[in-house]
C-alpha positions in Angstrom: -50.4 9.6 -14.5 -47.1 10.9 -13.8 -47.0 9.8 -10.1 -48.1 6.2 -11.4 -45.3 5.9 -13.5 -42.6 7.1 -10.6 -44.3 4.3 -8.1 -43.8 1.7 -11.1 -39.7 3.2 -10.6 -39.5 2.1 -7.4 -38.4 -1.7 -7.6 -40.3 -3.9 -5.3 -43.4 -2.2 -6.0 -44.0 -4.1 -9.3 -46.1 -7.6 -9.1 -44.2 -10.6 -8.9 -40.8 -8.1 -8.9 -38.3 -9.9 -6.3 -35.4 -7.6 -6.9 -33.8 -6.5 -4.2 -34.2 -2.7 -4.0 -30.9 -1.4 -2.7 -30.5 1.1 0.8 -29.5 4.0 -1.3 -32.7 3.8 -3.3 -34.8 3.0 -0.1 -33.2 6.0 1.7 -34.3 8.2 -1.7 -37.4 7.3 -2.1 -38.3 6.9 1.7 -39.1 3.0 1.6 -38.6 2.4 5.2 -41.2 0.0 6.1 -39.3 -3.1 5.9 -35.9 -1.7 7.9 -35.9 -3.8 11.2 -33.8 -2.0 13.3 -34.3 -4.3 16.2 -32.0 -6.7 14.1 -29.0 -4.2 14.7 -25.7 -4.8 16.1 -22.1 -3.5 16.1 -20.9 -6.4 13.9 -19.6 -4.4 11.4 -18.5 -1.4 13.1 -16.2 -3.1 15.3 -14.5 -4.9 12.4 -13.0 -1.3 11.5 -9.4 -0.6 12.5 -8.7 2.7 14.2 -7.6 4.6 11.1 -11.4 3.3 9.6 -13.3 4.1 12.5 -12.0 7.9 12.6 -12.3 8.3 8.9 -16.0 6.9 9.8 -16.5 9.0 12.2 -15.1 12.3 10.0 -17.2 11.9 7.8 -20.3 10.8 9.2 -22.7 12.8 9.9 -22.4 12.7 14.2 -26.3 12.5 14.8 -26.7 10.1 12.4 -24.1 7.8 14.1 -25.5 8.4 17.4 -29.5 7.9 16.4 -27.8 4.4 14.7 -26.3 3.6 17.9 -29.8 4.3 19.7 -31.3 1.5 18.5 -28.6 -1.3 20.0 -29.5 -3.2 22.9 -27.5 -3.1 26.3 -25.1 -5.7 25.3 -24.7 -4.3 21.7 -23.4 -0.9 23.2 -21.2 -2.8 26.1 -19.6 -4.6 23.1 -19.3 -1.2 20.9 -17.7 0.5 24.3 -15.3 -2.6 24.5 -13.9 -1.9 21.2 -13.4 1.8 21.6 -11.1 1.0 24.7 -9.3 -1.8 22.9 -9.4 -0.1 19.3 -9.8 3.5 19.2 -7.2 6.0 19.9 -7.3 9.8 20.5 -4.2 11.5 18.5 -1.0 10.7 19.9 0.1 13.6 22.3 -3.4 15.3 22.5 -5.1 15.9 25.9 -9.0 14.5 25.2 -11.2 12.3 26.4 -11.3 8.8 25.2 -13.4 7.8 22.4 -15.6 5.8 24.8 -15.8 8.5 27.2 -17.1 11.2 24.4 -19.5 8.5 23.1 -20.8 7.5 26.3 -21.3 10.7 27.1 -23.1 11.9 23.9 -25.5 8.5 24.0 -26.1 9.9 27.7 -27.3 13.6 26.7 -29.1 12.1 23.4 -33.2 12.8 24.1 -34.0 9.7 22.9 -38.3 11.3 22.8 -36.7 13.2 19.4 -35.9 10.4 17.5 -39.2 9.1 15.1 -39.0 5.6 13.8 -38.0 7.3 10.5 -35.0 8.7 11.7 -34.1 5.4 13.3 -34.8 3.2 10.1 -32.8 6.2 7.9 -30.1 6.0 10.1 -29.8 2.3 9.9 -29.7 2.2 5.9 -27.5 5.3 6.1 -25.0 3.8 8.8 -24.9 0.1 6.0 -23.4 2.9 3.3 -21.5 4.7 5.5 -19.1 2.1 7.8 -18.1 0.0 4.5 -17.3 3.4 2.5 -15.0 5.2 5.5 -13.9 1.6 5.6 -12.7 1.5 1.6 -11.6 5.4 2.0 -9.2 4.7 4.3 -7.8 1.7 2.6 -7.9 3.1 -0.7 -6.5 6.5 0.2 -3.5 4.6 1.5 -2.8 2.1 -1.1 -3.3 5.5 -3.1 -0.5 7.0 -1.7 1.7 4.2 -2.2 1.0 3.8 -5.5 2.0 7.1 -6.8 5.2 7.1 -4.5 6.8 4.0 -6.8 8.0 6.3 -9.0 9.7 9.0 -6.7 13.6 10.2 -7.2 15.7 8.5 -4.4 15.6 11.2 -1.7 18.0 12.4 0.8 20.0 15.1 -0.4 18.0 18.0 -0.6 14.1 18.0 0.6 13.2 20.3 -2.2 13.7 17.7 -4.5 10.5 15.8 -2.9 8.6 19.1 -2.7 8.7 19.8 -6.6 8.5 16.0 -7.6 5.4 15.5 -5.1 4.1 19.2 -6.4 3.7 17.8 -10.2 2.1 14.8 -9.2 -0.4 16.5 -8.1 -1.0 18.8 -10.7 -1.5 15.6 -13.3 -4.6 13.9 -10.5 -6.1 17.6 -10.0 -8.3 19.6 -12.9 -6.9 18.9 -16.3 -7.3 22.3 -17.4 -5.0 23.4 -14.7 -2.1 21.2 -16.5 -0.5 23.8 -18.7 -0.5 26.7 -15.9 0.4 24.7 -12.5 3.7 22.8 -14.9 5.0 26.1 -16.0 4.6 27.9 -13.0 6.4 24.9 -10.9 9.1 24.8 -13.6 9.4 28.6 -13.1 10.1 28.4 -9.8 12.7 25.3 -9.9 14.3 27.1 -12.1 14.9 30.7 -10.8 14.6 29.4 -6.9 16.6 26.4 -6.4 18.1 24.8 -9.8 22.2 24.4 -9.8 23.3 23.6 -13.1 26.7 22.9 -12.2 25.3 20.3 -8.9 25.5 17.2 -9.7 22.5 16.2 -7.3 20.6 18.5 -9.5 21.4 17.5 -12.9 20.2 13.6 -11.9 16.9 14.8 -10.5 16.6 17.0 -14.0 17.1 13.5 -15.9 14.5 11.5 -13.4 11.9 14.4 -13.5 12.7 14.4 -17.5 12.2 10.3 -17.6 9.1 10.7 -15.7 7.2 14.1 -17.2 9.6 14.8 -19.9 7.5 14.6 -22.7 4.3 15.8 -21.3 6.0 19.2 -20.7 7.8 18.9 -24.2 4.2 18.5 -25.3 2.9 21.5 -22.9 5.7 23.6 -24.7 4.6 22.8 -28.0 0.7 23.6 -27.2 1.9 27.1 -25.4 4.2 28.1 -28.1 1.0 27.3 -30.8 -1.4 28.7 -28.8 0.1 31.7 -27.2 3.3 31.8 -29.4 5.7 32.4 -26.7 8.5 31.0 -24.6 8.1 29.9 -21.1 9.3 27.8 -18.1 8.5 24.6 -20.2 10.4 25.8 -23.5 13.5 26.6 -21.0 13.2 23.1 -19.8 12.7 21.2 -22.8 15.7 22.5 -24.1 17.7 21.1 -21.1 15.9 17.6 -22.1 17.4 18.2 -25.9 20.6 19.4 -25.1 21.3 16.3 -22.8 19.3 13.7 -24.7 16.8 13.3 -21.9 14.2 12.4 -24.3 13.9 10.7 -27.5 11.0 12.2 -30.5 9.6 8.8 -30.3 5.9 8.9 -29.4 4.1 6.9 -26.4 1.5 4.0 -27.7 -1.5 3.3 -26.0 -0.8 -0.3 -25.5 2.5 0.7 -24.0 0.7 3.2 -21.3 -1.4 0.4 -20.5 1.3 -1.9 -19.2 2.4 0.6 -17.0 1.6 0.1 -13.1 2.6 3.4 -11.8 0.8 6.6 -12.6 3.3 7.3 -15.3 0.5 5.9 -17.3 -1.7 9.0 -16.3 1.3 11.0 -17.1 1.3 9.2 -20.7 -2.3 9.4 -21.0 -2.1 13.5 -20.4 0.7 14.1 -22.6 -1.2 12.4 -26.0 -4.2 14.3 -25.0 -2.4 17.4 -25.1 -0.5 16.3 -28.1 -4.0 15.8 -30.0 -4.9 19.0 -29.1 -2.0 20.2 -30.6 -2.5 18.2 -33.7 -5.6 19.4 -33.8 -7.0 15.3 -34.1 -10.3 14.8 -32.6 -10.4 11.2 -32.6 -6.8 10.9 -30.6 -7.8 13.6 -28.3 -11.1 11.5 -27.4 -9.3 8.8 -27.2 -6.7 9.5 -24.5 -9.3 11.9 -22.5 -11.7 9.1 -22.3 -8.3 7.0 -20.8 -7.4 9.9 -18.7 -10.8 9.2 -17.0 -10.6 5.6 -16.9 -7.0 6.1 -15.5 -8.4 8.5 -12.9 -11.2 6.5 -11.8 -9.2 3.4 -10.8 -8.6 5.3 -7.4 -12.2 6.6 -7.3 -13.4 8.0 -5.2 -9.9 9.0 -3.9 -9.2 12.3 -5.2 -13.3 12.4 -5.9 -14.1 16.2 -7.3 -10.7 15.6 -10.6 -12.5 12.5 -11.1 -15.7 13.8 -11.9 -14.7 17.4 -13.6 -12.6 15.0 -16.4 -15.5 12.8 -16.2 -17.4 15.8 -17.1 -14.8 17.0 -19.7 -15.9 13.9 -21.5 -19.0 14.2 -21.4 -18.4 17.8 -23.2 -16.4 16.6 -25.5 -18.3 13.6 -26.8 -21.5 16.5 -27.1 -19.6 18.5 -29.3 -17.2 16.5 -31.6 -17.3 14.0 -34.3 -17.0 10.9 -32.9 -16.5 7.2 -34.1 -17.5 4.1 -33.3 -14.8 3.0 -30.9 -14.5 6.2 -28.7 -18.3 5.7 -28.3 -18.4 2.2 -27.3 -15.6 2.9 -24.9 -17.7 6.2 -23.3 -20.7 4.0 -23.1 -18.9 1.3 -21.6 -17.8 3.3 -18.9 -21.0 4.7 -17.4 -22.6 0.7 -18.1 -19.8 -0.2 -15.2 -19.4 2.8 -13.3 -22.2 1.9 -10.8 -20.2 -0.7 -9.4 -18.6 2.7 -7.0 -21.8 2.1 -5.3 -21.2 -0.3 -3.5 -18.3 1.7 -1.7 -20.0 5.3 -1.5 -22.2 6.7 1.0 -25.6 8.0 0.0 -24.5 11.8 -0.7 -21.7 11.0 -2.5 -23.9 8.4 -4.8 -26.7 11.1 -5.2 -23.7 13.7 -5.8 -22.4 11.6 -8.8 -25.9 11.0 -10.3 -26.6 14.1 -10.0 -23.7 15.2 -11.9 -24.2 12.8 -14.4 -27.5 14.3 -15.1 -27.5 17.5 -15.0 -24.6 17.1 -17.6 -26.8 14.7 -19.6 -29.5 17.5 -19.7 -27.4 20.6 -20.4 -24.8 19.4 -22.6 -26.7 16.5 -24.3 -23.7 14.4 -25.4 -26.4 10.7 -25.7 -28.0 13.2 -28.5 -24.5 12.8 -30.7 -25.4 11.4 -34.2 -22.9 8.6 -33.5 -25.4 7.1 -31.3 -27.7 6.1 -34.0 -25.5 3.5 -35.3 -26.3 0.3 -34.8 -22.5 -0.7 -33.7 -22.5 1.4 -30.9 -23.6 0.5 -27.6 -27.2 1.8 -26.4 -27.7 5.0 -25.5 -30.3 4.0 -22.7 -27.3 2.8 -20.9 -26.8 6.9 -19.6 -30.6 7.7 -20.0 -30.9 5.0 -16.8 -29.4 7.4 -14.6 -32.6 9.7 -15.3 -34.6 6.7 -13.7 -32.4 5.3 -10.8 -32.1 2.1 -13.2 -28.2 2.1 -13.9 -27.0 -0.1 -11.3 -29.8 -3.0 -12.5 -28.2 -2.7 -15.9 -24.7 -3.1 -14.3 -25.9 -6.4 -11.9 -27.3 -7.8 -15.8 -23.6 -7.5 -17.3 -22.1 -8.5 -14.3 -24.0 -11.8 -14.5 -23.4 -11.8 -18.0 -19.8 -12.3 -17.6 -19.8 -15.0 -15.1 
């Protein structure tokens, strides 16, 4: 009865059912029978630049590639080995063959008797996931980097400016949890290592790192000193802020983070988290988590593994807490859209995430929260769909709901 009931998951299976099952899913659940690989070509790898074809080819798995690229005919691999002259580059000042000489070479020792139909048709689902994901990596990662550069202190004085500017942006992408520790031991260092009180270089870079992060760490100090009850790095530099009027007491507003376009809004986000926690107000501290993780995941799946341990941290939280009907409808709402990553991520990193999402729906139960009984809030089968490989059908129904 039980094996019945998985065939009935598998879309395409059902009578009448003319829903297109998509690759990821085929690769799962071993549907191969309709993959023509005779229909292949080098279309779409040839579109990628070289930065994209050597994230590709980082990150794909090399046999997979190369059992894909079995299955072209002649003239499909003379037009692959075109654009790996023309294209593809080894790194600058680096003795190595070219890319077409190590892929010609590999096709020629590849025993071509190993490779089952299976592989062939895996390969060609796998290789559909894997060329438009190095493809969004690459692009993404860059824009990325841009992004969170718009911000910087006008460098040219003194490198370690850069160094302890870029060393805080980091610490607000990576594990939340690491916040408090990584800020005060930064600060520590700035401050018995390289900080001049009497430079004037040094005291503007004081007043931009205090316009940028000043009242997150005011808000770090604040959470150490009522935690631990103690001075630190942070309480030394919040006191610079106060004594020079580098920040005001007046609090950040939610709509005023959201009309940010630099990743001061993450830094915004962060410090009213932390200042919930410190006020010891559940509904605030959901509130900003929950846009920590939205925040985050507009660069997913940049910066992949902090995306999903705060995604994770939510899911905690909304297990354990009271929670009202706003911060529910906004941690439902996430995982209704967050299948639209699919489309850009290969099939382990689409399993990876669902399988996260799972095991954290079975061990920490947060769909079991009271709140989800009330009739205002959205349903809770939108997270049970992960169980059943049904999310992304729920996301295609809202996205034709909106057009």
């Amino acid at each position: 009865m039980i094996d019945d009931f998985t065939d009935l998951l598998k879309r395409g299976s059902l009578p009448d059912d003319d829903r297109v099952v998509p690759n990821y899913l085929k690769i799962k659940n071993r549907q191969f029978e309709d993959v023509d690989v005779s229909q292949n070509s080098v279309d779409r790898l040839i579109t990628l630049t070289n930065e994209e074809f050597n994230e590709l080819v980082t990150t794909v798995n090399s046999e997979m590639l190369l059992v894909y690229l079995s299955t072209m005919s002649q003239y499909e691999m003379q037009r692959f080995y075109e654009y790996l002259q023309k294209v593809v580059k080894t790194a600058e000042g680096v003795e190595a063959p070219s890319a077409k000489e190590q892929f010609f070479g590999a096709m020629e020792s590849l025993d071509l008797s190993a490779i089952s139909d299976e592989m062939r048709a895996r390969a060609t689902l796998e290789m559909s996931l894997m060329i438009p994901s190095a493809k969004n990596s690459y692009d993404t990662l860059k824009c990325f980097r841009e992004y969170i550069l718009q911000d910087y202190y006008a460098y040219g004085v003194d490198d370690a400016f850069k160094m302890y500017e870029g060393n805080l942006s980091k610490i607000i992408w990576n594990d939340m949890k690491y916040i408090p520790d990584n800020f005060e031991q930064l600060l520590e260092h700035f401050a018995e290592n390289f900080y001049d009180e009497n430079d004037e270089e040094h005291q503007k870079f004081v007043a931009h790192i205090a316009k940028r992060f000043g009242l997150l760490i005011a808000t770090l100090n604040n959470l150490v000193i009522k935690t631990e009850n103690r001075n630190s790095s942070l309480n030394w530099f919040t006191g610079i802020m106060v004594e020079q009027e580098l920040i005001s007491s007046g609090d950040i507003s939610i709509s005023q983070t959201q009309r940010l376009l630099s990743d001061q809004k993450l830094i915004n986000f962060h410090a009213l988290t932390f200042l919930a926690i410190v006020d010891e107000n559940d509904d605030n501290y959901l509130s900003n988590l929950i846009s920590v993780v939205e925040t985050m995941f507009e660069w997913y799946p940049v910066n992949r593994e902090a995306c999903e341990y705060v995604m994770v941290e939510m899911m905690k939280s909304v297990a354990i807490k009271k929670v009202n009907v706003e911060n529910a409808n906004r941690f439902i709402a996430f995982f209704e859209e967050l299948p639209r990553f699919y489309e850009v991520l290969n099939y382990d990193n689409i399993y990876e995430l669902k399988e996260l999402i799972c095991h954290t729906l079975a061990t920490e139960k947060p769909q079991e929260n009271k709140i989800f009984d009330n009739s205002e809030v959205k349903d809770r089968l939108i997270l049970l769909n992960y169980y059943v490989d049904m999310e992304d059908l729920y996301y295609e129904s809202l996205e034709k709901s909106d057009v």
